[in-house]
C-alpha positions in Angstrom: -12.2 -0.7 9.9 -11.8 -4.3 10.7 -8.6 -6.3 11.1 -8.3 -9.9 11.2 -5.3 -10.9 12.9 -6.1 -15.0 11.3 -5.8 -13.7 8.0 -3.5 -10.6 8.3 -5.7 -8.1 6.6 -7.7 -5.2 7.1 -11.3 -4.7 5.3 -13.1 -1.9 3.5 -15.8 -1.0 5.6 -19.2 -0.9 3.8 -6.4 -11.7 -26.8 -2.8 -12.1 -28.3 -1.3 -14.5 -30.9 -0.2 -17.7 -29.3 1.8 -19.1 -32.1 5.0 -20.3 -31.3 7.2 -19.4 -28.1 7.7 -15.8 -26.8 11.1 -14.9 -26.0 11.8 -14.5 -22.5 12.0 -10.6 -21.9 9.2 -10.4 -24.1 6.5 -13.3 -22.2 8.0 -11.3 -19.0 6.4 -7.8 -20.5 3.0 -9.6 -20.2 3.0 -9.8 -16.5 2.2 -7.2 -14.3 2.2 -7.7 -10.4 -0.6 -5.6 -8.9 0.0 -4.6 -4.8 -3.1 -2.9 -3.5 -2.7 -1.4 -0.2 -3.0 1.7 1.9 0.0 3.8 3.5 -2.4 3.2 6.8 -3.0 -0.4 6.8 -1.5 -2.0 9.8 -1.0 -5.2 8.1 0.7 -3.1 5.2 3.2 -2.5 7.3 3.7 -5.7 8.6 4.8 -6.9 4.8 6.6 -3.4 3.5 10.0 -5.5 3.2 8.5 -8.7 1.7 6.8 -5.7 -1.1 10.2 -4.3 -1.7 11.4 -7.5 -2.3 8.3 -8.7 -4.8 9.1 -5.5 -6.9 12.9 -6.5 -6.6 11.9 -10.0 -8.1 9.4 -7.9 -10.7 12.1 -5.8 -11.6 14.5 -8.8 -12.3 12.3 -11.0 -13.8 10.9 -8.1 -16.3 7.9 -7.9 -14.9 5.5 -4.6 -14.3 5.1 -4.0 -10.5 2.1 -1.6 -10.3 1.1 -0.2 -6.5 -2.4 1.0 -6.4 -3.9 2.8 -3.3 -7.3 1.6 -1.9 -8.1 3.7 0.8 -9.1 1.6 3.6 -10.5 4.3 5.5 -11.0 7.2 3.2 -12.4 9.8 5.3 -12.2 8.3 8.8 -15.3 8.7 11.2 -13.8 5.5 13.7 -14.5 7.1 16.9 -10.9 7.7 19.0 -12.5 6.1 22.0 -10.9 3.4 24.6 -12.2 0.2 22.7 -10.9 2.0 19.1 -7.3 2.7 21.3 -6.8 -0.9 22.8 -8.0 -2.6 19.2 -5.5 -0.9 17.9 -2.9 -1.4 20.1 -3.5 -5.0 20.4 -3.6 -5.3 16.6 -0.6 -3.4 16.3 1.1 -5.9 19.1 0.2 -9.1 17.0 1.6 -7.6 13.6 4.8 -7.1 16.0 4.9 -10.3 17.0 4.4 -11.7 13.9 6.3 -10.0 11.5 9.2 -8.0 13.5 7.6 -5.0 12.3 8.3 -1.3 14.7 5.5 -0.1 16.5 5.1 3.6 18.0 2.1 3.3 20.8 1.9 6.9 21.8 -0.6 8.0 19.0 -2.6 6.1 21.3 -2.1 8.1 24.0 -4.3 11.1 22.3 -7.4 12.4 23.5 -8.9 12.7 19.5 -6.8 11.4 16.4 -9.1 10.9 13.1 -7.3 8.1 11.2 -8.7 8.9 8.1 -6.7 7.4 5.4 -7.5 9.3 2.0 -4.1 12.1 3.0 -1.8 9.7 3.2 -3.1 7.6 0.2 -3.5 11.5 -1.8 0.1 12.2 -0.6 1.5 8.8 -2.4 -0.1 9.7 -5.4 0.6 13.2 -5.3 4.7 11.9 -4.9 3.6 9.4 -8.4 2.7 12.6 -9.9 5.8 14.5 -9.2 8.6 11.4 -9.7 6.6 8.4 -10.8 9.4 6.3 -9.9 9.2 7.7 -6.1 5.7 5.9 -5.8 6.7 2.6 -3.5 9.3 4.4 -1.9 7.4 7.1 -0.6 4.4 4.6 0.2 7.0 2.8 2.0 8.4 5.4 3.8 5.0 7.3 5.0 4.1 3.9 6.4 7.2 3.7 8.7 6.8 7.8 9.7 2.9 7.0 10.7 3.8 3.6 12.1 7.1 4.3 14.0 6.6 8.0 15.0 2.8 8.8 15.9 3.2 11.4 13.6 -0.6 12.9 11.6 -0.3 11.8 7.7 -3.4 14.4 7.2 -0.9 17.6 7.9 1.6 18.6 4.7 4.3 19.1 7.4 4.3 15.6 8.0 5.8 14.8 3.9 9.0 17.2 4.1 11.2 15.3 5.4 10.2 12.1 2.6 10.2 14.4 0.3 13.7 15.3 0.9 14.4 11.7 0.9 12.5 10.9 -2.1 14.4 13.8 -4.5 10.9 16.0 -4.6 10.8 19.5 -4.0 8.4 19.7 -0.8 6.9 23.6 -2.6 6.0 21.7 -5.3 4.7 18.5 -3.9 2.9 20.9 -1.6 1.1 22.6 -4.5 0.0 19.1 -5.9 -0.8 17.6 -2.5 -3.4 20.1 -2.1 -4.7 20.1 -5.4 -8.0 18.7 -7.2 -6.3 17.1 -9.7 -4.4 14.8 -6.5 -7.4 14.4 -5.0 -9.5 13.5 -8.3 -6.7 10.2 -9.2 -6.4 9.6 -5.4 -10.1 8.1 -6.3 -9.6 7.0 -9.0 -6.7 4.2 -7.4 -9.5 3.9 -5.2 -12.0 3.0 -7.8 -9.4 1.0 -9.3 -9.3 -1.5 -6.4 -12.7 -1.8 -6.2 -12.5 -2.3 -9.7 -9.9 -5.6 -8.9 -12.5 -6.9 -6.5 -10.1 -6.4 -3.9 -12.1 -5.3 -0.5 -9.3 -6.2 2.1 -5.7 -4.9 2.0 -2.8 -6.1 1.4 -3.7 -8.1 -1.6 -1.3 -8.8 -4.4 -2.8 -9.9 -7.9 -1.4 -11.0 -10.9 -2.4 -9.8 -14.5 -1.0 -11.6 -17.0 -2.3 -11.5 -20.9 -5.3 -9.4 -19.7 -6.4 -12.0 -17.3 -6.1 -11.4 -13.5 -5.2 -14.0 -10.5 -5.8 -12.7 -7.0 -2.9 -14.6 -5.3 -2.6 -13.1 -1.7 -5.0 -11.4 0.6 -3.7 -11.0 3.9 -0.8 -11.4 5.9 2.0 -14.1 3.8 5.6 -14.4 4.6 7.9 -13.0 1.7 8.8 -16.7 0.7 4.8 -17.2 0.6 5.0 -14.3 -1.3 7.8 -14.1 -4.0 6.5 -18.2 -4.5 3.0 -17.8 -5.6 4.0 -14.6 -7.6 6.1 -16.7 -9.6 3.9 -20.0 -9.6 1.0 -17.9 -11.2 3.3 -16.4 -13.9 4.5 -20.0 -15.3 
């Protein structure tokens, strides 16, 4: 895993009919805003609010706000060793200082943590698959659980509590949590990323008429944000 705290992002490890004007609702409904992150990037975190915001904007503006996971570190294998620990708490210090962002430091404090990525990423889509309407929530708010609690994404114990918040039964999300079929489109988002040539996280793209703009990468404020969202749709 590497973070770059100058760009604010975190890298993977190795035709229609023109003719005439489109009415509004219908030119909208050819935009779609693509946010591809992962429930475990630091620097995901950071801009949660400004990507509640975007899909605010998206959802006024009759746009399609699509959240894909990629899976920054699908699988772990980091070793939880002092120089791992202190890049990590010094990464986590700039994103504070930067964006305002809550930090919990005492994950840190454990003798062995494997921050492997593809459970949290498998438990958004596993939500998608339950209430696809709970997708961005429940990204949102497995981000802040991880980030502000220390709790372990990788344990189903660790969902109840978002799933009570998120209007999912936690027996059924459970059963689909731990299921092939999770797993199998958890890699397929990841795929999908890949597939955007997007290899560092957050990045926000913007399809529009089958054509896609890659307009952040990295840390922006939400002005930054919400303002190149729109300047790539006109």
């Amino acid at each position: 895993m590497i973070c770059d705290n100058e760009t604010g992002q975190c890298l993977i490890t190795p035709g229609a009919d023109t003719k005439g004007a489109l009415p509004e609702r219908e030119k909208n409904s050819l935009v779609t805003v693509h946010y591809v992150g992962d429930p475990m990037c630091s620097w995901c975190w950071g801009i949660a609010n400004s990507v509640r915001s975007l899909a605010q904007l998206c959802q006024q503006r009759g746009f399609q706000f699509v959240l894909t996971n990629g899976g920054l570190r699908a699988g772990g294998g980091d070793k939880w060793n002092a120089a791992f620990r202190n890049f990590l708490r010094h990464e986590w210090q700039q994103i504070n200082l930067v964006t305002g962002q809550p930090f919990s430091y005492s994950l840190l404090e454990l003798e062995f943590f494997n921050y492997d990525t593809e459970p949290a990423c498998r438990a958004v889509v596993s939500a998608s698959l339950i209430r696809p309407e709970s997708k961005l929530h429940f990204f949102h708010e497995t981000q802040k659980k991880f980030y502000t609690e220390s709790a372990d994404p990788k344990l189903p114990g660790f969902y109840q509590s978002i799933c009570e918040e998120s209007g999912i039964d936690f027996a059924d999300f459970k059963k689909v949590f731990e299921s092939r079929a999770a797993l199998l489109e958890t890699y397929n988002e990841f795929r999908q990323a890949r597939a955007y040539g997007v290899n560092a996280f957050p990045s926000i793209l913007v399809e529009k008429s089958g054509v896609m703009q890659k307009v952040i990468t990295g840390y922006s404020s939400e002005e930054e944000i919400l303002r190149r969202v729109l300047e790539s749709e006109a």
